[in-house]
C-alpha positions in Angstrom: -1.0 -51.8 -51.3 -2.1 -48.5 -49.5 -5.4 -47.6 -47.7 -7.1 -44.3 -49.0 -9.4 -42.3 -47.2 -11.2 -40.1 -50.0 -12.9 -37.6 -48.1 -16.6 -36.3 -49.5 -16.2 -33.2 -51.3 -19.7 -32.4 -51.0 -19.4 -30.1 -48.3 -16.6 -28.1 -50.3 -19.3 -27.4 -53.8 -20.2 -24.1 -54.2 -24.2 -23.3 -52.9 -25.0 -21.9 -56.2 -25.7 -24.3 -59.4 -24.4 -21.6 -62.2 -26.8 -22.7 -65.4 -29.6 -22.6 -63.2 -28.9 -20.0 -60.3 -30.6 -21.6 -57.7 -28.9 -21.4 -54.0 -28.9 -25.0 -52.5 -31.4 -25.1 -49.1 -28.5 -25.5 -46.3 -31.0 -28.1 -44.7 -30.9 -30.2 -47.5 -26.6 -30.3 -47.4 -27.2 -30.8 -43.7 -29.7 -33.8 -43.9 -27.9 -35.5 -47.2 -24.5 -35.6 -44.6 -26.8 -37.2 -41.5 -28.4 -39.7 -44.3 -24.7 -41.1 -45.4 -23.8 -41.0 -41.4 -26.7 -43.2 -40.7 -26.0 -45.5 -43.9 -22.6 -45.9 -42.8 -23.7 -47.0 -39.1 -26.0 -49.7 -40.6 -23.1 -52.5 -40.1 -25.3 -55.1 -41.6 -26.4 -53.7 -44.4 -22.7 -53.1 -45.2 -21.9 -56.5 -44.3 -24.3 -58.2 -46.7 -22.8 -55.6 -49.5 -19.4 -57.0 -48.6 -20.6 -60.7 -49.0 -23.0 -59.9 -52.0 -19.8 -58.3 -54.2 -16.8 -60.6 -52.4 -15.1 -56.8 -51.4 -11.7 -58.3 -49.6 -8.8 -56.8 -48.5 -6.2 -56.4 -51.0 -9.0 -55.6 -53.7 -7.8 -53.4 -56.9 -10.4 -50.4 -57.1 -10.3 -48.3 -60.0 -12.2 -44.9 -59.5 -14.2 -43.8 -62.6 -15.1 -40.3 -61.6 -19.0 -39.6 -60.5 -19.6 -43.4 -60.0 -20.0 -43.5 -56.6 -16.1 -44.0 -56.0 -16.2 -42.2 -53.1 -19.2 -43.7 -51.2 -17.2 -46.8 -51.7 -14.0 -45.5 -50.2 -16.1 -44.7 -47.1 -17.8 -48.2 -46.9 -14.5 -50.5 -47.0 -12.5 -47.6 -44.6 -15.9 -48.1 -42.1 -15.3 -51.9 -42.4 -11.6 -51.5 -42.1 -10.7 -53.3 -45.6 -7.8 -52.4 -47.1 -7.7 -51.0 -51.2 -5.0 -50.7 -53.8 -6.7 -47.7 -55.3 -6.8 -46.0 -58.3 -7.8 -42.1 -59.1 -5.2 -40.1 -60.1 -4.0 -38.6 -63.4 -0.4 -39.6 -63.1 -0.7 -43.4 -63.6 -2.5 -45.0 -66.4 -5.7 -47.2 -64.9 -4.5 -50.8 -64.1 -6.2 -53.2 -66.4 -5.2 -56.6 -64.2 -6.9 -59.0 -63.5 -8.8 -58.7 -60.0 -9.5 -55.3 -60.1 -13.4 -54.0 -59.5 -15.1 -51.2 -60.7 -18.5 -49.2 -59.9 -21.0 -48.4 -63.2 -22.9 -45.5 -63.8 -25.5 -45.0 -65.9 -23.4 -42.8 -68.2 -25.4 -40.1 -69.1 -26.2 -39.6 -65.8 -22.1 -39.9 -65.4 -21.0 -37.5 -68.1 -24.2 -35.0 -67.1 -23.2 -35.6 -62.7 -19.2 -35.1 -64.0 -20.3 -31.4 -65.8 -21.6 -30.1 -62.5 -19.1 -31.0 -59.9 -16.4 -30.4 -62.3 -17.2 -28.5 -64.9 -19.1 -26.0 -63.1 -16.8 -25.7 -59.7 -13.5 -26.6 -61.1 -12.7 -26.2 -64.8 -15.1 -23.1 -65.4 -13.1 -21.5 -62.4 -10.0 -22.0 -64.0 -8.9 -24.5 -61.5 -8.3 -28.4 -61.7 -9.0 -31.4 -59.9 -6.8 -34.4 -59.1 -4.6 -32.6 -61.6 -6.9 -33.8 -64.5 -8.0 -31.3 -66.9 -10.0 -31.7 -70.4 -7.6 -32.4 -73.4 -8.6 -29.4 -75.2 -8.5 -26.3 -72.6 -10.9 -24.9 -70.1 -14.5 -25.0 -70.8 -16.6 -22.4 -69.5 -20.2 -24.1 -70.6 -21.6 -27.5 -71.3 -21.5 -26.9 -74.9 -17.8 -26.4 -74.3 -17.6 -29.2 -72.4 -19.1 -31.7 -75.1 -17.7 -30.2 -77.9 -14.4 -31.7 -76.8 -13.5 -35.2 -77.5 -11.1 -36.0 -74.4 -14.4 -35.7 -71.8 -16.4 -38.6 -73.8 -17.1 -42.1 -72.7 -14.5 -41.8 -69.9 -15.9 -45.3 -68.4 -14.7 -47.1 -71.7 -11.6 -45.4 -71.5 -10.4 -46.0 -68.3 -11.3 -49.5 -67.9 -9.5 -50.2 -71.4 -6.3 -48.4 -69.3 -6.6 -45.1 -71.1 -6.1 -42.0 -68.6 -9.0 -39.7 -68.0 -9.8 -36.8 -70.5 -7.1 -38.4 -73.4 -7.6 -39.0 -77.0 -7.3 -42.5 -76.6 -9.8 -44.0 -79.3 -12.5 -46.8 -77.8 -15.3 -48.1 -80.4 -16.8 -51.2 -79.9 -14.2 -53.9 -80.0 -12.5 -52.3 -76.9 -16.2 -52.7 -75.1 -16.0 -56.3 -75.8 -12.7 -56.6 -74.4 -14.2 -55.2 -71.4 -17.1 -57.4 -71.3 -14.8 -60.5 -71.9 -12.6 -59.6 -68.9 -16.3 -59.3 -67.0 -17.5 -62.9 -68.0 -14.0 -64.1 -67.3 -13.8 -62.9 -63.8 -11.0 -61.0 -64.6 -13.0 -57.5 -63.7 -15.7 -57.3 -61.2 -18.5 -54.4 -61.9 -20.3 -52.8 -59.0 -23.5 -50.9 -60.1 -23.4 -47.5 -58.5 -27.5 -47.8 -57.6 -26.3 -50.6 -55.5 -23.7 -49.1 -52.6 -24.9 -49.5 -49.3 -24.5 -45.7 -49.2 -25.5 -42.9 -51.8 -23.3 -40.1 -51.6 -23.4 -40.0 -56.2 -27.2 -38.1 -55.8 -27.3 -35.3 -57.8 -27.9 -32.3 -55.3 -28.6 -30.1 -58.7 -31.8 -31.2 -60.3 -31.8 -28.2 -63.1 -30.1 -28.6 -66.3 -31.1 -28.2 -69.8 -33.4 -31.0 -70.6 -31.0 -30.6 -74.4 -27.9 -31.6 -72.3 -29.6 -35.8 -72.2 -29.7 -36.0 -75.8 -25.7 -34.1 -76.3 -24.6 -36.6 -73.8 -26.4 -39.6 -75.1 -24.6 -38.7 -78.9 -20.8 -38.0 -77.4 -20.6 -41.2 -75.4 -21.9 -43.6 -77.1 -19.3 -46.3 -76.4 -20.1 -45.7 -72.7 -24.1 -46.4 -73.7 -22.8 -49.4 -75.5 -21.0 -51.0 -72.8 -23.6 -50.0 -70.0 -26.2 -52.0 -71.9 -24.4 -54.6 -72.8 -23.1 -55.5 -69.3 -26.7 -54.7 -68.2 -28.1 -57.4 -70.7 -25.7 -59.9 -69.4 -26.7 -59.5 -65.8 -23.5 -58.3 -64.7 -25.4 -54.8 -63.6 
């Protein structure tokens, strides 16, 4: 078991969103850091987060990119809880029993995942955590979408498929999911509820087309997001 300190990349994103070519205000960076300071201060808020979700040390925490991972890192490193964690592209994701997990709405997922990666990383040529789309560099959104490996990454990862591979999930592999859920087997966090919220978008311009792309390319991830979310689990 090994304790992680993620630290927030926020501060290391580019000040200019590239589909919309607006400059971020430097004041609202600056006041988005003091929020998550002051969240992370408020010991029982984080306290009665820790009892709400059972977070102990020793947990399994698997990673799904743009879910709020690293707000969670934060919280158990501020409450000094020790994680076997998971977020890398050189071991497959652990599907065990007694592993937890945050969700993300996951068109607000794929959409969030576009503009930290996509626009900062993979349409500069460069990679992050060594993962890079299946088929090559993409340079738009389009791009992005029109290749396979970047849908329904949620699906994939909790069925122990590596990010951005052609590993094939439909809807059988979201009821395995679920029945690992009802069965104890894998606890689901729902990114909305972290006692911090360091997953807000700080871009709020995008093609109002790019909803509908995502909505149709990850479909599983819909699937198993409103399924766990008629269950209760979410």
């Amino acid at each position: 078991m090994r304790t992680i300190l993620l630290f927030l990349l926020i501060g290391t994103v580019s000040s200019v969103d590239v589909f919309s070519d607006k400059k971020l205000d430097k004041h609202t960076i600056d006041e988005h850091r003091h929020q998550r300071k002051r969240q992370l201060h408020d010991m029982s808020t984080l306290m009665q987060w820790k009892e709400n979700y059972n977070v102990q040390d020793d947990i399994c925490f698997i990673h799904i990119p743009r879910t709020g991972g690293s707000s969670f890192m934060d919280v158990v490193e501020e409450m000094n809880i020790t994680v076997d964690y998971w977020h890398e592209a050189t071991k497959q994701p652990p599907t065990r029993c007694g592993c937890m997990t945050n969700i993300r709405d996951p068109v607000d997922r794929y959409i969030s995942e576009w503009k930290f990666y996509g626009m900062h990383y993979f349409a500069n040529d460069r990679d992050l955590f060594n993962w890079f789309p299946g088929g090559g560099i993409p340079k738009s959104f389009d791009d992005y979408i029109a290749d396979s490996s970047t849908h329904n990454s949620m699906t994939k990862i909790l069925s122990g498929c590596q990010m951005f591979s052609w590993c094939d999930v439909d809807s059988h592999t979201v009821d395995k999911i679920v029945e690992r859920v009802v069965n104890k087997c894998l606890t689901v966090l729902k990114t909305t509820d972290l006692p911090i919220h360091g997953h807000r978008a700080i871009y709020d311009d995008y093609d109002p087309e790019w909803v509908t792309k995502a909505t149709d390319a990850n479909n599983v991830d819909v699937e198993l997001y409103q399924r766990l979310m008629e269950l209760g689990y979410i």
